[in-house]
DOPA-650461 format. One record per residue (C-alpha): residue number from 1; residue in three letters; x, y, z. Coordinates in steps of 0.1 Angstrom, whole numbers, plus 5000, padded with zeros to 4 digits. Each point is the difference from the previous one (the first is absolute). Layout:
<fikes>
+-----+---------+------+------+------+
| num | residuo |    x |    y |    z |
+-----+---------+------+------+------+
| NUM |     ALA |    X |    Y |    Z |
...
+-----+---------+------+------+------+
</fikes>
This chain:
<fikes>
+-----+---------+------+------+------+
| num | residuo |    x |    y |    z |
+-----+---------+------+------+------+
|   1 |     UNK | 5000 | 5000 | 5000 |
|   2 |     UNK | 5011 | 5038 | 4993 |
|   3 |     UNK | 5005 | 5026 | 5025 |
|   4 |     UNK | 4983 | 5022 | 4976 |
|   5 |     UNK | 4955 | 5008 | 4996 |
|   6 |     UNK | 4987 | 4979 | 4972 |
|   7 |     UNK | 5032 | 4976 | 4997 |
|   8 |     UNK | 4987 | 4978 | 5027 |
|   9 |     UNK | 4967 | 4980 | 4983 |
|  10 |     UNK | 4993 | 4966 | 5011 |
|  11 |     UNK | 4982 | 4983 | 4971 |
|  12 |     UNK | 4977 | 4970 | 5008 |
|  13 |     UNK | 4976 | 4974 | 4981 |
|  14 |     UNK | 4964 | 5012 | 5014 |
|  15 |     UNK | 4973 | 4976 | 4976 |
|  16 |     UNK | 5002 | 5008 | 4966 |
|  17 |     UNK | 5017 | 5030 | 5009 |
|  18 |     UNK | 5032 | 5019 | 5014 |
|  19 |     UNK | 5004 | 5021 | 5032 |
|  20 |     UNK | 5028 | 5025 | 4998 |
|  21 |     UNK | 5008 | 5016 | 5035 |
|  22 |     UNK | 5020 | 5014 | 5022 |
|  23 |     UNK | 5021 | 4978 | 5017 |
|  24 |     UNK | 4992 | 5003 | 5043 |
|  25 |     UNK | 5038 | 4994 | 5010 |
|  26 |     UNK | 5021 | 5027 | 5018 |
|  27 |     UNK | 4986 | 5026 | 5032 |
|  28 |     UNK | 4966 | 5005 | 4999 |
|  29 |     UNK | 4979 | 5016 | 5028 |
|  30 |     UNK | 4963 | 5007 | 5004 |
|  31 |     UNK | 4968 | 4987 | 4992 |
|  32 |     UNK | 5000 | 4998 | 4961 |
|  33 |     UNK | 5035 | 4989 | 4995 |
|  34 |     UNK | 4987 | 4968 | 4985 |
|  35 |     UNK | 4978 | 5020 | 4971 |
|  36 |     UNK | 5026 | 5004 | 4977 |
|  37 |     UNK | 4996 | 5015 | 4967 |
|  38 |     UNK | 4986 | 4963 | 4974 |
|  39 |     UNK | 4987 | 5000 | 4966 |
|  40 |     UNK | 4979 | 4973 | 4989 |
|  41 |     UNK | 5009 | 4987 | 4961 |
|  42 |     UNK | 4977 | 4974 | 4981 |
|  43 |     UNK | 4991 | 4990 | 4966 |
|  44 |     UNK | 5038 | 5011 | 4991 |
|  45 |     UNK | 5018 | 4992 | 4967 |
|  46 |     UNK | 5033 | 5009 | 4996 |
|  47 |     UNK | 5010 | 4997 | 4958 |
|  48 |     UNK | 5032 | 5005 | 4981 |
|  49 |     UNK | 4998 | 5021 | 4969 |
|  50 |     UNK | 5004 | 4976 | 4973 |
|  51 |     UNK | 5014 | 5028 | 4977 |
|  52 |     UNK | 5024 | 5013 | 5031 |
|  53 |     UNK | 5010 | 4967 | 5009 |
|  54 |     UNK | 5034 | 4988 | 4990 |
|  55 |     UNK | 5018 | 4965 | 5001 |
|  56 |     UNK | 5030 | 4985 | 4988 |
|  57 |     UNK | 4999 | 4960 | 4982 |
|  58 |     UNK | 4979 | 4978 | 5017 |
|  59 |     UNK | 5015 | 4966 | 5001 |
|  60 |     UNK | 4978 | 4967 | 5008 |
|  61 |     UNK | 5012 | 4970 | 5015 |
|  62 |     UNK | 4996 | 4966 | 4980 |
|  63 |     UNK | 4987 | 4981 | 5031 |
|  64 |     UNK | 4969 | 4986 | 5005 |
|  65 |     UNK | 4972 | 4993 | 5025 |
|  66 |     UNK | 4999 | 4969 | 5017 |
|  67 |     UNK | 4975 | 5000 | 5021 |
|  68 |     UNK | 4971 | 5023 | 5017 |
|  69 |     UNK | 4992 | 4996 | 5039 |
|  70 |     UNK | 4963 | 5016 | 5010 |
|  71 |     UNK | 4992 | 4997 | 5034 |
|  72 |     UNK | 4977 | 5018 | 5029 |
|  73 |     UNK | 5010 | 5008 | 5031 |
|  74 |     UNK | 4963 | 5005 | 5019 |
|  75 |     UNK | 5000 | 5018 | 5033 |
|  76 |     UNK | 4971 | 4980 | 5023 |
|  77 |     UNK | 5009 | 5013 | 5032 |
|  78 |     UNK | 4982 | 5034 | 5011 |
|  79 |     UNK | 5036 | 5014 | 5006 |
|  80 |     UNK | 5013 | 5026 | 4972 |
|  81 |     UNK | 5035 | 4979 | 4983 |
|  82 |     UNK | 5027 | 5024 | 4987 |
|  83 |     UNK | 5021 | 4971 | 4982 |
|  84 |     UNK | 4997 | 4963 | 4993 |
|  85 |     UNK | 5026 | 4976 | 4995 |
|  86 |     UNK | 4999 | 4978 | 4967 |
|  87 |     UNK | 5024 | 4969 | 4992 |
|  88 |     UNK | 4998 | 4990 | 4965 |
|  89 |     UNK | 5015 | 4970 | 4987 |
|  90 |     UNK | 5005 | 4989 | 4964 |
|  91 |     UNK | 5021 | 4973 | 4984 |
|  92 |     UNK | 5012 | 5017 | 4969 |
|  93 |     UNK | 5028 | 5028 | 5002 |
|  94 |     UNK | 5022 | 5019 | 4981 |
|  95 |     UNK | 5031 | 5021 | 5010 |
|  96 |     UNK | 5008 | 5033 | 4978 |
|  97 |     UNK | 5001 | 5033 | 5008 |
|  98 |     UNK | 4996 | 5037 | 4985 |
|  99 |     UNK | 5004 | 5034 | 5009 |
| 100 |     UNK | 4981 | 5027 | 4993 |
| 101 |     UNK | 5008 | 5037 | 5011 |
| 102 |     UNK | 4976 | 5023 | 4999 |
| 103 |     UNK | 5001 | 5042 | 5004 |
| 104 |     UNK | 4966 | 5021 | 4999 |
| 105 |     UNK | 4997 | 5038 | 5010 |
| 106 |     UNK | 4963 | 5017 | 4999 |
| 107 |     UNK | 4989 | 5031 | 5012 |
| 108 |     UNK | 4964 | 5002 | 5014 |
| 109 |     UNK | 4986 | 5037 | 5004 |
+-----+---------+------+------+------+
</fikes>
């Protein structure tokens, strides 16, 4: 977080939506220090120019799929779950590997 007024946003998943406040860390003292300054963001797209976008040569591995795991993880206690824990197993593997590095610079106003 910034020592500096509007550097200091906490942004957090809220529904379909975003909350964007100020974070509540640092000296605080009376009886609205926890109504910070939030603004609420939903149905929110965020687009690259197609015409203003830029890219060098796209290169494709030749691999391909082996196999495609679907599975549900269903919550059927009445407590809220922040994470689940999944083992898959398969008999078929492969061992490659790739690198990709990517760079992308926007400016939102």
């Amino acid at each position: 977080h910034s020592q500096y007024v509007g550097e200091d946003m906490d942004v957090t998943r809220d529904g379909d939506g975003w909350v964007i406040r100020g974070n509540n860390d640092g000296g605080c003292e009376g009886y609205r220090c926890g109504e910070k300054t939030s603004i609420k963001v939903s149905n929110f797209a965020y687009n690259l120019d197609p015409d203003s976008f830029k890219h060098g040569d796209v290169t494709q591995s030749d691999r391909q799929l082996v196999k495609t795991v679907v599975g549900w993880a269903i919550n059927d206690s009445d407590t809220p779950q922040s994470g689940y824990d999944v083992t898959l197993r398969y008999d078929t593997a492969t061992n490659w590997s790739k690198t990709n590095t990517y760079g992308l610079s926007e400016k939102v106003t």
